[in-house]
C-alpha positions as CSV (number, residue, x, y, z in Angstrom):
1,X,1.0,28.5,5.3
2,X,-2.4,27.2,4.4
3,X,-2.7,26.1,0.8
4,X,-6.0,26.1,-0.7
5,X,-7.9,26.5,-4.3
6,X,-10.7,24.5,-6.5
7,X,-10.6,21.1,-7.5
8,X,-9.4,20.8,-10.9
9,X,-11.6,18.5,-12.9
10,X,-10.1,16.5,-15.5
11,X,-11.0,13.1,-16.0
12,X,-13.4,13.6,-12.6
13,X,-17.3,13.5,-12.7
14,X,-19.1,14.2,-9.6
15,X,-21.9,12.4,-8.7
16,X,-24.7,14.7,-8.6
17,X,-24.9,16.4,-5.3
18,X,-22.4,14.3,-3.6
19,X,-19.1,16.1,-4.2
20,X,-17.4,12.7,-4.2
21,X,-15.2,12.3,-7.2
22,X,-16.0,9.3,-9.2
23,X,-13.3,7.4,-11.4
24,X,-13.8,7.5,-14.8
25,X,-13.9,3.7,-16.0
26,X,-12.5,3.9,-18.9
27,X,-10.0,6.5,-19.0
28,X,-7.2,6.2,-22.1
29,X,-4.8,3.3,-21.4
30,X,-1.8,5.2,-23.0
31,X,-0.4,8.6,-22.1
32,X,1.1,8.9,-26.0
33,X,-1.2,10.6,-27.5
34,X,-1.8,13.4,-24.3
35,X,-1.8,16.8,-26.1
36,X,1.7,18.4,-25.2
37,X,0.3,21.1,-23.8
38,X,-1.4,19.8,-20.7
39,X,2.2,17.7,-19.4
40,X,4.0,19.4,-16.7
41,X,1.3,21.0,-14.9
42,X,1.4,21.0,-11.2
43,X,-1.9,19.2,-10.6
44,X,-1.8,18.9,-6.4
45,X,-3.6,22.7,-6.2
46,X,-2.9,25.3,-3.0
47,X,-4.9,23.3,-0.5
48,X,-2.4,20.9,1.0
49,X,-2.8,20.8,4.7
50,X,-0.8,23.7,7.1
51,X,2.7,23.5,7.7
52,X,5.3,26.3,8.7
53,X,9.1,25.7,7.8
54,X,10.7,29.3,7.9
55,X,14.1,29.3,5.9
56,X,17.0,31.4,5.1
57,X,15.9,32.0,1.5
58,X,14.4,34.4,-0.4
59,X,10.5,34.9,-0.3
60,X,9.8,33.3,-3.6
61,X,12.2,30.4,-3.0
62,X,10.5,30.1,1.1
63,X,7.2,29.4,-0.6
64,X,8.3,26.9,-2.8
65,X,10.3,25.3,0.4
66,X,6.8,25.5,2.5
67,X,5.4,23.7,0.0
68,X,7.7,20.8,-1.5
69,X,7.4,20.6,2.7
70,X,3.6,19.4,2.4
71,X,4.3,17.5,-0.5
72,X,7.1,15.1,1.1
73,X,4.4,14.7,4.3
74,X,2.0,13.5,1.6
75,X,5.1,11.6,0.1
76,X,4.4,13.4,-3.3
77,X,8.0,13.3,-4.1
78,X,7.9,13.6,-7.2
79,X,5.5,16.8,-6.6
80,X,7.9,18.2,-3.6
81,X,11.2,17.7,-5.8
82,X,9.8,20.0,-8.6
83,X,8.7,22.4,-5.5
84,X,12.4,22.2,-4.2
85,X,13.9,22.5,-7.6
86,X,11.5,26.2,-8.3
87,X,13.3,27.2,-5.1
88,X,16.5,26.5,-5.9
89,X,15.9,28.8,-9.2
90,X,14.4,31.4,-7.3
91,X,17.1,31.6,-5.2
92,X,20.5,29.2,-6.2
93,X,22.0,30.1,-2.4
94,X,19.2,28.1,-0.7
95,X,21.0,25.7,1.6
96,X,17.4,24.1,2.4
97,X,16.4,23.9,-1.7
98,X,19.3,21.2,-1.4
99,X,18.6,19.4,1.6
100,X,14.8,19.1,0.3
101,X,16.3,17.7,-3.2
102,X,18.0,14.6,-0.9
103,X,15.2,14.2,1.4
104,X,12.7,13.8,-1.4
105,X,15.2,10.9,-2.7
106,X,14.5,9.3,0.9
107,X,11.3,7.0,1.0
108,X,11.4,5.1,4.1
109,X,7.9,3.5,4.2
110,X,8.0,2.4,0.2
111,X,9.5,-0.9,-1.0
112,X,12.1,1.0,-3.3
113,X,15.5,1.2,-2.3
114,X,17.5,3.8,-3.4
115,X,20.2,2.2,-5.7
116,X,24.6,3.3,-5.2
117,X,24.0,5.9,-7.5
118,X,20.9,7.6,-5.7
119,X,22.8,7.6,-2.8
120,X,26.0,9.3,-4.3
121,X,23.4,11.8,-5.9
122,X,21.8,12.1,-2.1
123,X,25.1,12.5,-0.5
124,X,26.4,15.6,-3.3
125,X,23.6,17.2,-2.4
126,X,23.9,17.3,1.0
127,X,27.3,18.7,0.2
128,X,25.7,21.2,-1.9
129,X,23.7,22.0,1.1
130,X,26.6,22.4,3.3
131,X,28.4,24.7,1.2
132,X,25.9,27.3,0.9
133,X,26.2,27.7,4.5
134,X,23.0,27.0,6.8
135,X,22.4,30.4,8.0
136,X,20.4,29.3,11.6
137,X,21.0,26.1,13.9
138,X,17.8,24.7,12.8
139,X,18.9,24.7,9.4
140,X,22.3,23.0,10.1
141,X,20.5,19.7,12.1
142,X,18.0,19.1,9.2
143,X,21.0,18.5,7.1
144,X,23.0,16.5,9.3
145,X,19.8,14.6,10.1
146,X,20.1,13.8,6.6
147,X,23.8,13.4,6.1
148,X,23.5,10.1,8.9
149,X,21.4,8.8,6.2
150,X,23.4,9.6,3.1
151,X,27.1,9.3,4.7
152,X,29.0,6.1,3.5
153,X,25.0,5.1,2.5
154,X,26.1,3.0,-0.8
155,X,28.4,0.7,1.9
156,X,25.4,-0.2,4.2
157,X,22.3,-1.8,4.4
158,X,19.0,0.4,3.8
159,X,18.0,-1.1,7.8
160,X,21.2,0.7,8.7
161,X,20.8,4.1,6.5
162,X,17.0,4.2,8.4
163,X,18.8,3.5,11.6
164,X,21.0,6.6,11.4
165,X,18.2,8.4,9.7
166,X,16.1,7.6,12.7
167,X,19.4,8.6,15.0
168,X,19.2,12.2,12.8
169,X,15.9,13.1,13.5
170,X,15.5,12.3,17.1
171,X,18.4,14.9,17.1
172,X,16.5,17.4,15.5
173,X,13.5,16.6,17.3
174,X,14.9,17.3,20.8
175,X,16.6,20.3,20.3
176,X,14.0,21.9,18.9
177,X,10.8,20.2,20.5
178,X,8.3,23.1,19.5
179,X,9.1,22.5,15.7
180,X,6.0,20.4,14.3
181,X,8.1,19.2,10.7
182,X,11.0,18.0,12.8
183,X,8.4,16.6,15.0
184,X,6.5,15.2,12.2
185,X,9.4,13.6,10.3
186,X,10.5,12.1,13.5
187,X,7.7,10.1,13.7
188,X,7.5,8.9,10.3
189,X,11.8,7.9,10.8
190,X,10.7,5.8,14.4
191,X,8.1,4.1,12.3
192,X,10.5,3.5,9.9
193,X,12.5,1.1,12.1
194,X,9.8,-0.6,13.6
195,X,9.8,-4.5,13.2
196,X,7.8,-5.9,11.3
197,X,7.3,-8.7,13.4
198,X,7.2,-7.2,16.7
199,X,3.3,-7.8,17.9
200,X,3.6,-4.9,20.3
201,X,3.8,-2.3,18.5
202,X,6.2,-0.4,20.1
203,X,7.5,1.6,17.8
204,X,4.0,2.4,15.9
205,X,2.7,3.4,19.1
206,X,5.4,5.9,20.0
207,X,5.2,7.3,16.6
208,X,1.4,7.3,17.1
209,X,1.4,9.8,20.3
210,X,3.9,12.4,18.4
211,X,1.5,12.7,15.5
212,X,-1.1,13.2,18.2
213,X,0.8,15.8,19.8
214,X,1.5,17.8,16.5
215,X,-2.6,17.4,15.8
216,X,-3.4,18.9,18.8
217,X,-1.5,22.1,18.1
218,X,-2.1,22.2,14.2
219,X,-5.4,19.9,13.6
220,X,-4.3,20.1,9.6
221,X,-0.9,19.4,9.6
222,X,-0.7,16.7,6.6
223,X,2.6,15.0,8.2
224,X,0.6,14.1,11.7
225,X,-2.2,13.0,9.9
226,X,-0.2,10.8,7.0
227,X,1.9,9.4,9.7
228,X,-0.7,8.0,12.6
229,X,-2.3,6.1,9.5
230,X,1.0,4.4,8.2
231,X,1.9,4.2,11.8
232,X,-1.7,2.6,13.3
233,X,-2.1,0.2,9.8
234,X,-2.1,-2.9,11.9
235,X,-5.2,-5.2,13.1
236,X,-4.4,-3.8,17.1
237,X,-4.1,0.0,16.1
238,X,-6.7,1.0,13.3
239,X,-9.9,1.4,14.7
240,X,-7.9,4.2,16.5
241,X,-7.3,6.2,13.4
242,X,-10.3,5.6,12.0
243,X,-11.4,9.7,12.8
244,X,-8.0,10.8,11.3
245,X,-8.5,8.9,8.5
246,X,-11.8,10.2,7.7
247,X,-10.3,13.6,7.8
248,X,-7.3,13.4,5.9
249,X,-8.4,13.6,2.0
250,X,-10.4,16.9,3.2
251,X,-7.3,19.0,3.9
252,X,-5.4,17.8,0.6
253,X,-8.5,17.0,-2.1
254,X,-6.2,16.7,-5.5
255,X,-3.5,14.7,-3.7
256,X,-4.0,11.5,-4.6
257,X,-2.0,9.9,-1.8
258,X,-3.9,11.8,0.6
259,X,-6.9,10.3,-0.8
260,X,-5.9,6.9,-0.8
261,X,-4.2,6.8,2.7
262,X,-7.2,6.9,4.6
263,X,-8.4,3.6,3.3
264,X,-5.3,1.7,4.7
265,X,-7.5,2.3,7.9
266,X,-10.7,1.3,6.5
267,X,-8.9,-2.1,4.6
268,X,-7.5,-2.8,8.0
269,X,-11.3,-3.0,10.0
270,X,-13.2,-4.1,6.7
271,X,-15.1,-1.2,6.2
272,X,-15.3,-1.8,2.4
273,X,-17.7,0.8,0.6
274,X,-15.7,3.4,2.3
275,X,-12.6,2.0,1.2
276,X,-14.3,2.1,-2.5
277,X,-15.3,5.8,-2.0
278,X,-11.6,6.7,-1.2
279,X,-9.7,4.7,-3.8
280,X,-12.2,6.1,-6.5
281,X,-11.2,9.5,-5.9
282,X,-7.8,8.7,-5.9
283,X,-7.6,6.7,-8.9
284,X,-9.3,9.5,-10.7
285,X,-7.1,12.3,-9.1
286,X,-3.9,10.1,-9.7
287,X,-4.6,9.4,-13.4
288,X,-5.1,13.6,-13.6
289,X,-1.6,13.4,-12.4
290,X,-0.4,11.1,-14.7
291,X,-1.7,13.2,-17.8
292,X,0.1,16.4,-16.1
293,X,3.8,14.0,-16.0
294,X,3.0,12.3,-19.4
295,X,3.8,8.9,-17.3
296,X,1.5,6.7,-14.9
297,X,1.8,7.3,-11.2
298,X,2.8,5.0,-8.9
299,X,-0.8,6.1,-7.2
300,X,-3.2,5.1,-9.8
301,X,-2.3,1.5,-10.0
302,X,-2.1,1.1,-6.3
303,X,-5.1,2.9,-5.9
304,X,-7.0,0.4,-8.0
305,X,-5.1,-2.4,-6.0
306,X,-7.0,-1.5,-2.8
307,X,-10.0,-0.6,-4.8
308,X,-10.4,-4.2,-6.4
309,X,-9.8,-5.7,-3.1
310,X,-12.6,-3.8,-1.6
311,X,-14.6,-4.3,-4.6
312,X,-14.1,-8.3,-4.5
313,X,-14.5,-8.4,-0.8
314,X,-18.2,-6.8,-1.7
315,X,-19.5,-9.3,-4.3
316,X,-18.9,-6.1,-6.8
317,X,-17.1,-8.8,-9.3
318,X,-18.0,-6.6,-12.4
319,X,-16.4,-3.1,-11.2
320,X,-13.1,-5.5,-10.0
321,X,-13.3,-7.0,-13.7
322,X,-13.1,-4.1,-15.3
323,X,-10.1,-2.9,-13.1
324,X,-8.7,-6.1,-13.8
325,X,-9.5,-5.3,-17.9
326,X,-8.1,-1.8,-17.6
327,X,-4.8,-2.8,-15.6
328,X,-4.1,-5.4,-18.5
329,X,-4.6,-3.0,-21.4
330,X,-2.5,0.0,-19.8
331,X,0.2,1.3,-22.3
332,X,2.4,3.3,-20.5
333,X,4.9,4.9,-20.0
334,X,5.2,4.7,-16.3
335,X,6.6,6.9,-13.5
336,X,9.6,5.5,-12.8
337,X,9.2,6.8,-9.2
338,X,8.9,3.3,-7.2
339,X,8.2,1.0,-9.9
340,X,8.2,-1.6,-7.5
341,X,5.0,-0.2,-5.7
342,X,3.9,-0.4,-9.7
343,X,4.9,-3.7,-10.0
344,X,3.1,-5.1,-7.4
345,X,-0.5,-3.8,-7.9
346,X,-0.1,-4.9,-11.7
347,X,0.5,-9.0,-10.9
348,X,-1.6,-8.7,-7.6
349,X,-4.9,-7.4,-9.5
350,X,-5.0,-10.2,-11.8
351,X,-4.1,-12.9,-9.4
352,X,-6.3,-11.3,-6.8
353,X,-9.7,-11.3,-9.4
354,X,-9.3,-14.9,-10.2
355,X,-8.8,-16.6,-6.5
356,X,-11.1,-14.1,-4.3
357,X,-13.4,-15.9,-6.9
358,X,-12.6,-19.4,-6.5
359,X,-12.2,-19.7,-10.4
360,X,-9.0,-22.1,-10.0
361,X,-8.9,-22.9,-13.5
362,X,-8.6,-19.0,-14.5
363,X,-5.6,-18.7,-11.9
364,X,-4.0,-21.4,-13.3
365,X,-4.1,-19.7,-17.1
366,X,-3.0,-16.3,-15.4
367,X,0.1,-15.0,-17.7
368,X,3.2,-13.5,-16.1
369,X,4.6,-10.0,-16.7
370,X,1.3,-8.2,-17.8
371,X,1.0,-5.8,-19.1
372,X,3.8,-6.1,-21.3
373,X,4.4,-2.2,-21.9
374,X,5.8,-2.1,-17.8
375,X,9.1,-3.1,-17.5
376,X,9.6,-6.1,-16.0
377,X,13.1,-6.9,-17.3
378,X,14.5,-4.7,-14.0
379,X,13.4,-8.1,-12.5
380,X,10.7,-7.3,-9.7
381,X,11.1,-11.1,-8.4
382,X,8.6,-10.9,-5.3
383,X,6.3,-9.4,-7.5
384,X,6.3,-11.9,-10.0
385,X,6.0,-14.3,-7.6
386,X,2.2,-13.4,-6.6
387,X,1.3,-14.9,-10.4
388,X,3.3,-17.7,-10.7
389,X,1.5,-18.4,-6.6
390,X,-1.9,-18.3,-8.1
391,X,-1.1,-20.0,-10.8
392,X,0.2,-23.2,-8.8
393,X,-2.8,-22.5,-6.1
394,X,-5.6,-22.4,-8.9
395,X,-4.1,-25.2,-11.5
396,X,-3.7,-27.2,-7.5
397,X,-7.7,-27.0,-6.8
398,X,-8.9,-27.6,-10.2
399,X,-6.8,-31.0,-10.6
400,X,-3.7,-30.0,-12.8
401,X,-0.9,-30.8,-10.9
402,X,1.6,-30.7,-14.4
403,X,1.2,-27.2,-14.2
404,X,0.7,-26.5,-10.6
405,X,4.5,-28.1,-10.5
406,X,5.7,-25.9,-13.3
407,X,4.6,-23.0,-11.7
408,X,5.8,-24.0,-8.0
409,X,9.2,-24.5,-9.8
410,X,9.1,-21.3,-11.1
411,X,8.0,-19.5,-7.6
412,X,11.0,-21.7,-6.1
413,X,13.4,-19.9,-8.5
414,X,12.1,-16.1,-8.2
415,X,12.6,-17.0,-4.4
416,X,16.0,-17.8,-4.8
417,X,16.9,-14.7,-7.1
418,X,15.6,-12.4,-3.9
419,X,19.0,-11.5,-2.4
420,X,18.7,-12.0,1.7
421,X,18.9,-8.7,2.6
422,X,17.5,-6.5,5.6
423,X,15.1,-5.2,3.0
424,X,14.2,-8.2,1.0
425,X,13.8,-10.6,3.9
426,X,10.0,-9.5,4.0
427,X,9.3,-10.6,-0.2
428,X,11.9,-13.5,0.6
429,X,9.3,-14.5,3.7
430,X,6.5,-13.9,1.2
431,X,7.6,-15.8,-1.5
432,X,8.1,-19.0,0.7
433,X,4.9,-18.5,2.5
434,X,3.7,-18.9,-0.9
435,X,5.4,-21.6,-2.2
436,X,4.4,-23.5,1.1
437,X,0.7,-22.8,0.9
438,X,0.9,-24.0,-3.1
439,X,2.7,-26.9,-2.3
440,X,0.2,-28.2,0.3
441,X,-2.8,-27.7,-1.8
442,X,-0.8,-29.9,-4.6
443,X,0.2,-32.1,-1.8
444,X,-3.7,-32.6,-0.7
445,X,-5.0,-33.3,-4.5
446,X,-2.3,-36.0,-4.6
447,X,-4.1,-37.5,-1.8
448,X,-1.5,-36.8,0.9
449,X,-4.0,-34.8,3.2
450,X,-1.6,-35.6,6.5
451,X,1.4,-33.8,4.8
452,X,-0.8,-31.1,3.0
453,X,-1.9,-29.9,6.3
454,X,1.4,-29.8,7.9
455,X,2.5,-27.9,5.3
456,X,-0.8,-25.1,5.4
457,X,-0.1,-24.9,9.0
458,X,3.3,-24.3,8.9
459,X,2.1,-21.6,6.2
460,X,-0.1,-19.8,8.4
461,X,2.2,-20.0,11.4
462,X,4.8,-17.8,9.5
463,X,2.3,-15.7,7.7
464,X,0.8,-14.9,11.4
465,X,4.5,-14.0,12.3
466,X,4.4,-11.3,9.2
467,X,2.9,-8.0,9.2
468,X,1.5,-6.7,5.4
469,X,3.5,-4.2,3.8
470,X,1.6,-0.8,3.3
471,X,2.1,-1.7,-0.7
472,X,-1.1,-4.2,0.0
473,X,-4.0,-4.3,1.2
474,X,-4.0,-8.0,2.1
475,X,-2.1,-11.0,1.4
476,X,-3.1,-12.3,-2.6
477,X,-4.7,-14.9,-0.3
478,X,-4.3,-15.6,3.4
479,X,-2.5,-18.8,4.4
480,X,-4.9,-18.7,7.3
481,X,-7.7,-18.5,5.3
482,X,-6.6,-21.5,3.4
483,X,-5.8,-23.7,6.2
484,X,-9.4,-23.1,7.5
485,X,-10.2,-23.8,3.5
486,X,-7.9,-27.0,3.7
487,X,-9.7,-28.2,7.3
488,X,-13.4,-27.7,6.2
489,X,-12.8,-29.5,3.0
490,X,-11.2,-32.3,5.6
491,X,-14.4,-32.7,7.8
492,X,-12.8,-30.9,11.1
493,X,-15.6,-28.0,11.1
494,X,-14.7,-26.9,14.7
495,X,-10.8,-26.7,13.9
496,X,-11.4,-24.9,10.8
497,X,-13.9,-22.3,12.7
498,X,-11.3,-21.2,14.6
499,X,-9.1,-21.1,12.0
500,X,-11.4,-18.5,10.3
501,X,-12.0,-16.6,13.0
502,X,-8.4,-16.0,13.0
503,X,-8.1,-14.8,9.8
504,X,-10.9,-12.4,10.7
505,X,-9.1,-11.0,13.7
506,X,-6.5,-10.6,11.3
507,X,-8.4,-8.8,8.0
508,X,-11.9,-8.4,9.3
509,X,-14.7,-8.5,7.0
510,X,-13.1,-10.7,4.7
511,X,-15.8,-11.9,2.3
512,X,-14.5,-15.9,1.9
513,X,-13.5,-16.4,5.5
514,X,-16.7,-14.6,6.9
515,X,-18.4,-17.4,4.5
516,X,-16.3,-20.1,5.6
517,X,-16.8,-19.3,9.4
518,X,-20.7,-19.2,9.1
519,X,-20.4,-22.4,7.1
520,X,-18.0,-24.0,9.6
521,X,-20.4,-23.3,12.1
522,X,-23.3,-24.3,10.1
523,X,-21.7,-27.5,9.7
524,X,-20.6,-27.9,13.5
525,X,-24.0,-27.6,14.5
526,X,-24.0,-24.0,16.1
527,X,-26.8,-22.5,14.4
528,X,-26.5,-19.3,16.0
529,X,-22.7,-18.5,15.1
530,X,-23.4,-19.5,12.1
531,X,-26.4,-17.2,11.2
532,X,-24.4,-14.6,12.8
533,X,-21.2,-15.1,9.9
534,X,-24.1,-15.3,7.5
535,X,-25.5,-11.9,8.3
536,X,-22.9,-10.1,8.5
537,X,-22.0,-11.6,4.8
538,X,-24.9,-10.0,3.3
539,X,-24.6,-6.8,4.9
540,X,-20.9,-6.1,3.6
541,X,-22.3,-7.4,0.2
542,X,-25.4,-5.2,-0.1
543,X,-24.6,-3.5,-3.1
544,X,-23.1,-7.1,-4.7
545,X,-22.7,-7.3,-8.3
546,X,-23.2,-11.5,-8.7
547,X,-25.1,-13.3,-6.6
548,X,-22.3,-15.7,-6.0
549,X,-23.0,-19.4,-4.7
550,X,-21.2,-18.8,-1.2
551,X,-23.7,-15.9,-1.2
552,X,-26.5,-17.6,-2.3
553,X,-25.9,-20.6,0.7
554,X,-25.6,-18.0,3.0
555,X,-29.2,-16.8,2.3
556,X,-30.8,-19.7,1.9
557,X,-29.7,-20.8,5.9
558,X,-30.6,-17.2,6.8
559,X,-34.1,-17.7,5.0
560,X,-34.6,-21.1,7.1
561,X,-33.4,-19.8,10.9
């Protein structure tokens, strides 16, 4: 079924002629005072990509199916649960109204884990599902793809639920190899279990060449599309989904996750204003959501994550202020789909304004747990993490070690309250990466420049191990990045050239480590390089905001070679 209608336009303005939607910048900061009347509209539309998922149900309740099918490829659960519920009213003997209920609950690529009693809820479902009989083989392996997951799931490890999950759906997959959703969600479980620190890519690749093969028989199919990007968001693999990426907001225009997706692949090869473009329009579509649910979206504050990244990365400091501004004055109340997701755009935004800048001594006055109206007491400890990080980092570089040590001590105990488990060993790894790259910087204003850099290498080495999480679009700041910092400041130019060009490999385009490789060059006597790090600076800045002073240097050498 092919869904497909106008763009509803609330809080959208178009630019004139471009039919690009444009956030609004300043767009209420609390969903209080939203007029009853417009909460609980469905605000995705009928165009959502082309999917076919025939079930045993009545026709009403089949449409619903088809499409709270779409919506869990776009991973619009909370859209595709409210699709799954209308079918179950339509028709109460839907086996698959049940089985969509629990695999809605099931977000393998976010960092929320379903807590003992989501999994209970999962599991009863499933039952549910089971009793009303699955009237056609197909119908019975979709639920006992799910039931691997959900089986005995409050007793294991989310690693091993995905595992079995993974098991499920390669079941599926092979006995009915012509079904494009079993197809689909069998690529998006094998990515689910791929390592993150496996360089190769195994996994991702695999998962790559299905979506390809579901493209090639249904070019629209939002699962294919939403899973090569999750599945090629790596520095080896993006440039190859850079044409998929382009195309996947067209097929699902008022799904904001569609929207944003897309710039996972453009943040990955530092193609910045197009990033911008796509975060805009899904900032402004996911706060259109938010006013239909009365609550904030998980997608409007991770959509302004990437955006400010871009934004910073292109000298636009004014446009990343004011997302900074609005993130800080947001009231609430908030979707409590994935609050961590939340969580971690609202300290990253903040911490990421104030060091892309250099301005230590704001970093090191950054408060914790902002805004107050999220809430932070359900302890998001990684997430804190990233401000108390800055905070040592910035009060490091601008000579205040009292309170660089006062925040490192309160980094070391939010690492310690991250439980060692499969699926916090990532933050866990984070969080020390952190506290390592802090500590060296305090280390070198001490004047212990021998230990501070054994310390930043030691950083980058395990950061280089890493891969980012999907919920970023970079590292607050790469350890990389701040070795080649620590080495220039040190006098080793040619050391800390290659350190940057590292990092670039790494996240190309990268405003400071593009400045720090032409200056590193500059400064190593290889003109050439240098004015080549220099240009490339001021193309990815044309539309710059400040005329910052790393800028302004690189100009002046440009002006004079």
């Amino acid at each position: 079924m092919r869904y497909g209608g106008p763009l509803v336009t609330i809080l959208l303005a178009f630019a004139t002629g471009s039919g690009h939607a444009e956030l609004s910048l300043d767009p209420p900061t609390s969903l209080n005072t939203l007029p009853v009347a417009v909460q609980g509209i469905d605000t995705y539309g009928t165009q959502l990509g082309t999917v076919s998922f025939p079930v045993s149900c009545n026709e009403t309740a089949s449409q619903q199916m088809e499409r709270g099918v779409a919506l869990l490829h776009h991973m619009t659960y909370s859209g595709a649960q409210k699709a799954f519920a209308a079918a179950l009213e339509a028709d109460p003997d839907c086996a698959m109204g049940y089985w969509g209920m629990a695999m809605a609950s099931i977000h393998p690529l976010w960092p929320d884990v379903p807590t003992p009693e989501q999994l209970k809820k999962g599991w009863n479902l499933i039952g549910e599902a089971k009793a009303r009989g699955p009237k056609t083989p197909r119908e019975q392996v979709y639920i006992t793809a799910l039931e691997a997951y959900f089986k005995d799931g409050w007793k294991r490890s989310e690693e091993a639920r995905l595992m079995s999950f993974e098991q499920g759906w390669e079941q599926v997959y092979q006995q009915f190899p012509q079904d494009l959703e079993a197809a689909a969600f069998y690529a998006l479980a094998h990515t689910a279990i791929a390592h993150p620190e496996d360089k190769s890519y195994q996994k991702q690749r695999e998962a790559g060449a299905i979506a390809k093969k579901i493209l090639a028989k249904n070019p629209d199919h939002p699962g294919a599309h939403h899973y090569l990007i999750h599945a090629y968001d790596s520095p080896g693999l993006a440039d190859q989904a850079l044409a998929i990426a382009r195309n996947y907001g067209k097929i699902a225009p008022q799904v904001p996750h569609a929207l944003h997706m897309p710039t996972h692949i453009f943040t990955r090869v530092g193609r910045w204003q197009e990033s911008i473009e796509g975060n805009r329009q899904s900032a402004a579509v996911a706060w259109k959501q938010s006013v239909s649910d009365g609550a904030i979206s998980l997608h409007y504050p991770h959509a302004l994550d990437y955006l400010a990244y871009a934004y910073l990365q292109g000298a636009q400091d004014k446009k990343a202020q004011e997302i900074r501004d609005q993130v800080l004055s947001l009231e609430g109340p908030f979707l409590h789909l994935n609050l961590p997701a939340i969580a971690y755009a609202l300290a990253a935004i903040p911490a990421r304004y104030a060091l892309e800048r250099q301005q230590w001594a704001e970093a090191a006055c950054l408060q914790p747990r902002q805004p107050s109206s999220f809430p932070w007491e359900k302890r998001f400890a990684p997430y804190e993490a990233m401000t108390y990080f800055a905070k040592a980092l910035g009060a490091a570089r601008s000579g205040d070690p009292h309170t660089a040590r006062k925040a490192l001590d309160k980094l070391v105990s939010l690492g310690k309250q991250i439980t060692p488990t499969d699926s916090n060993a990532y933050w866990a790894k984070q969080v020390e990466i952190q506290r390592m790259a802090a500590t060296a910087w305090l280390r070198y204003e001490e004047g212990k420049p021998k230990e501070a850099l054994r310390i930043m290498r030691k950083a980058a080495e395990e950061e280089a191990s890493t891969e980012k999480a999907a919920v970023t679009p970079g590292e607050i700041l790469p350890a990389r990045e701040l070795l080649a910092d620590m080495l220039l400041i040190m006098g080793n130019a040619k050391e800390a050239l290659a350190e940057y060009e590292a990092a670039l490999k790494r996240s190309p385009n990268r405003f400071n480590s593009l400045y720090g490789a032409g200056r590193a060059a500059e400064l190593g006597g290889n003109s050439n390089k240098a004015a080549n790090y220099y240009q490339k600076l001021v193309e990815i800045t044309m539309q710059a905001e400040i005329e910052r002073e790393r800028l302004q240097q690189a100009k002046v050498f440009l002006a004079g070679h």
